[in-house]
N, C-alpha and C positions, 0 to 999 in steps of 0.2 A: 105660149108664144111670148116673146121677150119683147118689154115694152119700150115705147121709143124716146132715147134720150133726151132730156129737158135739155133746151138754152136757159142761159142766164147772161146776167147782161154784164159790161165794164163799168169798171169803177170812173170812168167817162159818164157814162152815162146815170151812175147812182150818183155822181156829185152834180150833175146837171140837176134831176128830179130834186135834190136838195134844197138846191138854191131857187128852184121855183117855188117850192114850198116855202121858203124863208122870204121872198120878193111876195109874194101872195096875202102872205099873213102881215106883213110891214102895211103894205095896200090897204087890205082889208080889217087888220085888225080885230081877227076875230081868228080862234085855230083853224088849221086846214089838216085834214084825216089824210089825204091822198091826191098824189097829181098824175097828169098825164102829162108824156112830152113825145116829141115827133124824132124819132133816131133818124142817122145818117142810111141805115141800113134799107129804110123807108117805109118804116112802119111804126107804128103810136104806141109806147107802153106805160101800162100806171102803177105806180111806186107806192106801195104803205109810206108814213110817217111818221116819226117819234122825236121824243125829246122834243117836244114843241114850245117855243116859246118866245115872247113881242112884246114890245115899247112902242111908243112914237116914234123912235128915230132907227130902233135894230129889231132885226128876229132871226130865229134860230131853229134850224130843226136836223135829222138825221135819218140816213135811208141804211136798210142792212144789206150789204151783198148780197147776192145769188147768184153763184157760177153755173147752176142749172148742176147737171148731169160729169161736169166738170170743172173739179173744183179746184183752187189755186191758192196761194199765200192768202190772196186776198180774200176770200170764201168766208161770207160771216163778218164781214169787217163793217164798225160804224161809219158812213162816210158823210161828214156835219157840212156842214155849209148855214156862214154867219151873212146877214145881208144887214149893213148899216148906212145909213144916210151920213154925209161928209160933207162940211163943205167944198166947194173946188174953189183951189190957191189962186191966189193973181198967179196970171200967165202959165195956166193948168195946160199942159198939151195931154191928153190921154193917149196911153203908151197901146195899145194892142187891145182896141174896146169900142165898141160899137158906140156910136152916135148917130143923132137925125131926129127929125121932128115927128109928133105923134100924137095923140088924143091928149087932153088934161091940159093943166095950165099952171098956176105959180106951186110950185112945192115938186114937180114933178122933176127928175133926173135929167141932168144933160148926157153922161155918159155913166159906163159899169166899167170899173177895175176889176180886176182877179187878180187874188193873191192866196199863197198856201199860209197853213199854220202848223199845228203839231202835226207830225208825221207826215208829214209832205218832205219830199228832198227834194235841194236842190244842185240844179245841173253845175259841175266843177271844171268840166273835158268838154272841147270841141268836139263838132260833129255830131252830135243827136239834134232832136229835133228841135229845142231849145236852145238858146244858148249859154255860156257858163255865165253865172251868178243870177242866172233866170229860175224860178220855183219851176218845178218838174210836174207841169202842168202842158200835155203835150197841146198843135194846135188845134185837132179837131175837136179835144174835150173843152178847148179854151169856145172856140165859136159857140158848142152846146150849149155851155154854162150860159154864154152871153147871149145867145135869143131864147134860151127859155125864161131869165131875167127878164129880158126885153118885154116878151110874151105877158108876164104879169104885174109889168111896173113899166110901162109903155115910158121910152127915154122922149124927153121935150127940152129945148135950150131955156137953162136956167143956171142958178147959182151953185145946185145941187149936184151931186156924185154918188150912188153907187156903188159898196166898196163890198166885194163878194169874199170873203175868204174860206179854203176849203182845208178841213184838215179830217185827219183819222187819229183817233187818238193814242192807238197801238203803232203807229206806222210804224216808228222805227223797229221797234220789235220785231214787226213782222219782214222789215227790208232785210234783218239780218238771214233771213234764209233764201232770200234771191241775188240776181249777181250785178243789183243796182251799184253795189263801190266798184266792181272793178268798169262801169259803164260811168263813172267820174260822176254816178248821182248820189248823194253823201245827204243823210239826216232822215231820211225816212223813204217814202214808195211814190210813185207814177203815178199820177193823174192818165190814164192811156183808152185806146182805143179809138178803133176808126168808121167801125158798123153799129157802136153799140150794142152788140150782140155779142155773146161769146158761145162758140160751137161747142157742142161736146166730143171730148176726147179728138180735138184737130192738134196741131201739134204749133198752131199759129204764136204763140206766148214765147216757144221756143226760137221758132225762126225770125220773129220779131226780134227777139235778143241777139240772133247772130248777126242779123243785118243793120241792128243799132254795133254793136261792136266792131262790126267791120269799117263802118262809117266812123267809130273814137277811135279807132287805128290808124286809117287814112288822114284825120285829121291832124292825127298827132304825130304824123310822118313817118311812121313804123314803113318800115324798106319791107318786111314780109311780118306775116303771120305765122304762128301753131297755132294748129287746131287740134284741139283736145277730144276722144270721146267719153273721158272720163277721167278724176280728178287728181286718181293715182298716177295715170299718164301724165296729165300736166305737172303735179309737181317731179315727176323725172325727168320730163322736158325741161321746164324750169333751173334746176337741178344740172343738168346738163350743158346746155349754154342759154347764159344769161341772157333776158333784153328786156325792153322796157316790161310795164304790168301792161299797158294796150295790144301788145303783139299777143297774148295768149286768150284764147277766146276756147270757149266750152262749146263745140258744137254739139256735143252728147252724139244720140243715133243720125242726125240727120245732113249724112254725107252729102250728097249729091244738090243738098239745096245752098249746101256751103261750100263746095265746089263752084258753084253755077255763084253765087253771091263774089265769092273772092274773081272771080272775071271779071265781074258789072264792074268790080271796085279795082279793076287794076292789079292786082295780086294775083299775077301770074305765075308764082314757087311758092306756095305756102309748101308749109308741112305739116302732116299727120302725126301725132302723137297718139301710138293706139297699142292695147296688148295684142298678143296671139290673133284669140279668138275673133275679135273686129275687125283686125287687119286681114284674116281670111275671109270674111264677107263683106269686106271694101272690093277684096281684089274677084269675086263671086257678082259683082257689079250690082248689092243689091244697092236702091237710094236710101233704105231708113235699115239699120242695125240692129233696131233691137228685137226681140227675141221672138216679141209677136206678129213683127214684121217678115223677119228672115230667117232661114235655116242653114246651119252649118253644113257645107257639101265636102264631108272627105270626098266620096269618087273624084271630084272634079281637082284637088288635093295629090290625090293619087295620080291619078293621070300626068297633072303638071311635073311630079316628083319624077315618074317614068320616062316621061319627055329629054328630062335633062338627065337620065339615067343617073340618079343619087342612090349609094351606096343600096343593097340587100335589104340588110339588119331595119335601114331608114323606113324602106318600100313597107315593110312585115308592120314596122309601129304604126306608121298612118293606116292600115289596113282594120289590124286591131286593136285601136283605140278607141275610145267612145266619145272622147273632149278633145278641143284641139289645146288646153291647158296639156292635157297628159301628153301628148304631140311635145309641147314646147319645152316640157321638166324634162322629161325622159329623151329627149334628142341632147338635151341641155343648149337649147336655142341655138339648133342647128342654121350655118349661116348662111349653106348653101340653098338650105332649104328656104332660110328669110328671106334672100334676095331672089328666088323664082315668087315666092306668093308678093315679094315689093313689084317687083314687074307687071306682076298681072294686074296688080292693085293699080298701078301708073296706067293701065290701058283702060283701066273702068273707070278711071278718073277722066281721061279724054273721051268717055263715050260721054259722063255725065256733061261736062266741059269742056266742048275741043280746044285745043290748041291750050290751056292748061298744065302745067308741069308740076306735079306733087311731090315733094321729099318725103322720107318717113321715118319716123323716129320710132322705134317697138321698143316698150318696158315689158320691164320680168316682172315676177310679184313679188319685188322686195322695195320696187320705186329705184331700179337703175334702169339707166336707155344699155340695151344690150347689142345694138343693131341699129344704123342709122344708114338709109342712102343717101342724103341731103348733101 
């Protein structure tokens, strides 16, 4: 019997447990093994703790990720969190930080800043959650940090401040294999999450990105979008006709939620950029593409090709083919044939999204657009 897969939590939530552990041990002055904090998700979890270490005035410590059952860039990553006492500037306004009165008395905190350090990027492009020149600490890890702070260094009006910084030490490293540059987040990785929890094998990471990109598009005035399901499509699209880097977004397998997304946002003609094989199970109406989602349907292929009565020789290939690649070499991207499955692909785009209107761009495998109906 196949056993059931772990959660693990966001790197939200492992920089929160961090900075309680570094507000705790400032406090207390003595190390601290382990914390509990209360997630948005609504429920309590407790965090090992390492690299411990405190002064009078700073401490320091780090928690390890745990994607659980699904793991991500971030899986394994150190996420440090420094807690130092400051004092606060004549005519200090604190920028996005809890205040208010609380237990204790002279030495105690008036307010907690957040700021990132290594490996943290920050936001460059409108429209994410942040805004540009702001550290890419989104807002619900931002409140975390600041009442589990709260939680073990109770804030009181004083002279004193609070100053949390949160950093990874690999971030940038690790941002090079997510698509934080082309979301205008430059120098390292996302502070993210909004349950503190991360599901296994959901596909929530993904369409969080589509829907932050669709929002640095919108922002950045992009008249439409390509959606890409993959990267050799994009750069033929690209390749193809040019536009800004915000109009191309990587939706990968998950059409229909990036269909449904480009509505909310206004983006009523995006276009598809997709090979053969995708673009016949776009137009097969399934909502996720890939492979464990969906299956290739020649009959339904066939039928469409018979419909519009295309040549004999066409009818035989679709017949006995095994891949719709060998479909697409051996027709040599028949065009009649692309525009009956772009059609159908535009009807399964209005079921996911009415009223919706899809272009589509189809690459060969050499990275040209062979077929476009946009």
């Amino acid at each position: 019997m196949r056993k059931p897969l772990r959660t693990g939590y966001t790197t939200g939530a492992c920089a929160a447990a961090a900075a309680k552990g570094a507000a705790l041990m400032l406090a207390r002055q003595t190390p601290v093994s382990e914390v509990t904090i209360s997630l948005p998700a609504g429920v309590a979890a407790t965090f090992p703790l390492f690299g411990q270490e405190y002064t009078p005035g700073s401490a320091a410590c780090f928690v390890v990720k745990d994607a659980g059952d699904d793991p991500d860039v971030t899986n394994g990553a150190e996420v440090h969190a420094k807690v130092t006492l400051v004092p606060s500037p004549p005519l200090f306004r604190p920028h996005r930080v809890l205040q208010g009165e609380g237990r204790g008395g002279d030495g105690v905190p008036s307010a907690i800043i957040i700021t990132g350090g290594t490996g943290i990027g920050k936001a460059t492009k409108p429209g994410l959650a942040i805004a540009p020149g702001e550290w890419a600490i989104n807002p619900v890890p931002r409140r975390m940090i600041t009442e589990a702070v709260a939680d073990a260094y109770i804030p009181h009006p004083s002279s004193l401040i609070l100053h949390v910084v949160i950093s990874i030490p690999d971030g940038e490293v690790r941002a090079m294999k997510t698509l934080n540059a082309r979301l205008g987040i430059v120098g390292g990785l996302s502070i993210l999450g909004t349950s503190g929890i991360v599901r296994p094998i959901s596909a929530k990471a993904w369409t969080d990105t589509i829907d932050a990109a669709l929002d640095v598009a919108r922002a950045c005035g992009s008249a439409t979008v390509v959606l890409s399901t993959g990267r050799t499509s994009e750069m033929a699209a690209q390749s193809f006709r040019p536009l800004p880097e915000e109009a191309f977004i990587m939706m990968g397998d998950h059409v229909a939620h990036a269909m449904r997304a480009c509505l909310e946002r206004g983006f009523d003609h995006p276009v598809i950029a997709c090979q053969f094989a995708k673009l016949l199970k776009i137009a097969c109406s399934h909502e996720n593409t890939h492979a464990a989602a969906s299956e290739l349907d020649m009959s339904r292929l066939r039928q469409w090709a018979e419909t519009a009565r295309l040549p004999a020789p066409l009818l035989d290939l679709i017949s006995r083919a095994h891949t719709a690649r060998e479909i697409a070499l051996e027709s040599g991207f028949d065009t009649a044939l692309l525009e009956i499955v772009c059609c159908q692909a535009q009807s399964a785009v209005l079921n996911h999204a009415p009223g919706l209107h899809a272009g589509f761009q189809v690459a060969d495998y050499g990275g040209n657009i062979v077929y476009h109906s946009d």
